[in-house]
Residue, then its C-alpha position, 0 to 999 in steps of 0.5 A: x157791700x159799700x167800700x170804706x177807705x178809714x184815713x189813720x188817725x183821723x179825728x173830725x175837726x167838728x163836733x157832731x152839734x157843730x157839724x150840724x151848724x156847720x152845715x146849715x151855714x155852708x147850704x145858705x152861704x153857697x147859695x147866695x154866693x153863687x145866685x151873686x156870682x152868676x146871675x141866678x134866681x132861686x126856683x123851685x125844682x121837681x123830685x120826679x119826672x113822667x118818663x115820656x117827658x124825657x126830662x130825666x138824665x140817664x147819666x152813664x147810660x145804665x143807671x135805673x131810675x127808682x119808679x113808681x106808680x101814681x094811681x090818680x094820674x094812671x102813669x108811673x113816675x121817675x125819681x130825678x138822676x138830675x135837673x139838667x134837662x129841666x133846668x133848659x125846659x123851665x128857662x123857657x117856661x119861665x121866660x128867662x133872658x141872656x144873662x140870667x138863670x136859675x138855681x134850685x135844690x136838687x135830690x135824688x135817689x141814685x140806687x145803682x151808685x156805689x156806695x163808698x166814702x164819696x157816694x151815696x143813693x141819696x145825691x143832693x146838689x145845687x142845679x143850676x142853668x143860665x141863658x147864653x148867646x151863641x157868641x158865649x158857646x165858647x171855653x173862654x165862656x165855660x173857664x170865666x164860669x168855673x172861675x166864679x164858682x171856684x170862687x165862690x167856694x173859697x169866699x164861702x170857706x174863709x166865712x165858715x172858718x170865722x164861726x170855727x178856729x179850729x177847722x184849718x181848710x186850705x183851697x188853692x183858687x187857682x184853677x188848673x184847666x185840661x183836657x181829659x186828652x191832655x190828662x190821658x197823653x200825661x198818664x197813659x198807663x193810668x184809670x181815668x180816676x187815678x189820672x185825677x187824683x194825680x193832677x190833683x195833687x199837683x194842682x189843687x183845683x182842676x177843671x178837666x174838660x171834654x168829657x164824654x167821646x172817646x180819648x185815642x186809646x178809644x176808651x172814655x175818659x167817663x161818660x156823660x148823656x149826649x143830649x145835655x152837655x156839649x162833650x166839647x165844652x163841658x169838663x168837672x171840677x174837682x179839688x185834692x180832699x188833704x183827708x182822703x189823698x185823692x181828688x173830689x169832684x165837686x161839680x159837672x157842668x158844661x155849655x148845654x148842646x145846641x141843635x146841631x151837637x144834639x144831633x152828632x151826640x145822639x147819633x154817636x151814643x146810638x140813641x136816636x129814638x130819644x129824638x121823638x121825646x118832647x124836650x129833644x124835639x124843642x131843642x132839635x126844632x131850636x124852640x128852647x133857649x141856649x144855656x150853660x148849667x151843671x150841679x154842684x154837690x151840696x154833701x160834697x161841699x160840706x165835706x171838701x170844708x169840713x175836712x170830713x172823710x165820708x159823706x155820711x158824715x154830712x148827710x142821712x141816707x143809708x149804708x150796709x152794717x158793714x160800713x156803719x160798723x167801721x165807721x163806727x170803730x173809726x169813731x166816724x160819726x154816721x148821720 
């Protein structure tokens, strides 16, 4: 059964005809703002993988991928978790250079995600990877980025209050940078969320970085799969959602790992038999080019500028009758 948190008094700033524009409005803008920002083309991305690719992400490392069978080709297929691995593989195919990159629409199918106001089975989001030096593998490199997209979402909001005067979004563009040590050393007594939603508050719009090993408590702050992000050089963004009180993570994103990272990171997760795959031996072999990338959540966007307080408000997917049932006494309207 999916948790639902019901904010009192709330009321949709939109209607159910505007929300729909609205939506439309946010999904074109971001998508020129951050192809501008940083240097992308817009590509056309798979909706699912063969396993013995390696391409698929296993995310915390327990998800199950939704998997089927396709007669013609005698293999099963996955349904995508992410692009994250893709994105480096198709920047090589495509024979993309330093500086240049690549954005595409994402959607997955997630069926063990718990279902709340925040997540759902269906997960929509820009995917996005760009080629570096290895001179960029740096945090100035990864904050100057997070900067960008930051901005891109505020440039995005000021437009879409143009069409709509009664929608009153504040976002600060300052962004707060720290480490999920940092943020571990500041509240010690606190779950890793509850850590986020309290810098959150205070700051607005954070990027909590280094997200993957373990803190010194030995406990992980969250998990992340060794073989995309460098657990060094990677973090989430995330802004205070007013409607909700808490923090919403907008994107994951991270200076992808490089041969030598690749290495420690799958020795640590205990996954060395992923060194076989197709995709893990071009990186090992340094075939595949250096990249920066992450997803930033379409639905969540959508949400964090509309002031929306469940992410069924903003995209059609599937909830349990007792979630639809008290939205619908809320007067939450469910897509």
């Amino acid at each position: 059964m999916g948790k639902v948190t019901i904010p009192e008094n709330y009321h949709s700033c939109l209607s159910s005809y505007e929300t729909q524009e609205a939506i439309g409005i946010i999904k074109n803008l971001m998508q020129k703002k951050l192809c501008l920002a940083l240097n992308l083309k817009r590509v056309t991305a798979p909706v699912f993988f063969f396993p013995t690719s390696g391409l698929n992400d296993d995310l915390n490392g327990v998800e199950r991928p939704v998997t089927f069978d396709i007669p013609d080709a005698n293999m099963n297929a996955q349904v995508v978790h992410s692009l994250a691995k893709w994105k480096r593989m198709a920047l090589y195919r495509y024979d993309f250079h330093v500086g240049k990159g690549i954005l595409c629409d994402m959607n997955a199918i997630r069926r063990d995600e718990e279902l709340d106001n925040l997540h759902s089975a269906y997960v929509d989001q820009w995917d996005w990877g760009k080629i570096i030096t290895a001179e960029d593998r740096n945090l100035d490199y990864l904050k100057d980025t997070v900067t960008r997209i930051v901005n891109s979402i505020c440039n995005a909001l000021e437009e879409v209050k143009y069409h709509y005067e009664n929608l009153d979004t504040e976002l600060c563009r300052e962004v707060s940078f720290i480490t999920s040590q940092e943020l571990e050393d500041m509240y010690p007594d606190m779950t890793p969320k509850e850590r986020e939603s309290a810098y959150a508050k205070e700051k607005k719009t954070i990027f909590i970085m280094q997200i993957g090993d373990l803190l010194k408590s030995g406990e992980k702050h969250d998990g992340r799969a060794p073989d995309y992000d460098d657990w060094k050089l990677n973090g989430d963004l995330l802004f205070w959602h007013e409607p909700l009180q808490c923090a919403m993570e907008i994107s994951s994103m991270g200076i992808r790992v490089d041969a030598q990272t690749l290495s420690e990171q799958l020795e640590k997760a205990g996954c060395n038999e992923r060194r076989n795959l197709t995709f893990h031996r071009m990186l090992l072999n340094n075939e595949l080019p250096l990249t920066i990338g992450g997803g930033i959540g379409q639905s969540r966007v959508c949400m964090l500028l509309l002031q929306k307080v469940h992410v069924g408000e903003v995209q059609s997917s599937i909830w349990d009758e007792a979630t639809l049932t008290t939205c619908s006494k809320a007067g939450i309207e469910i897509l």
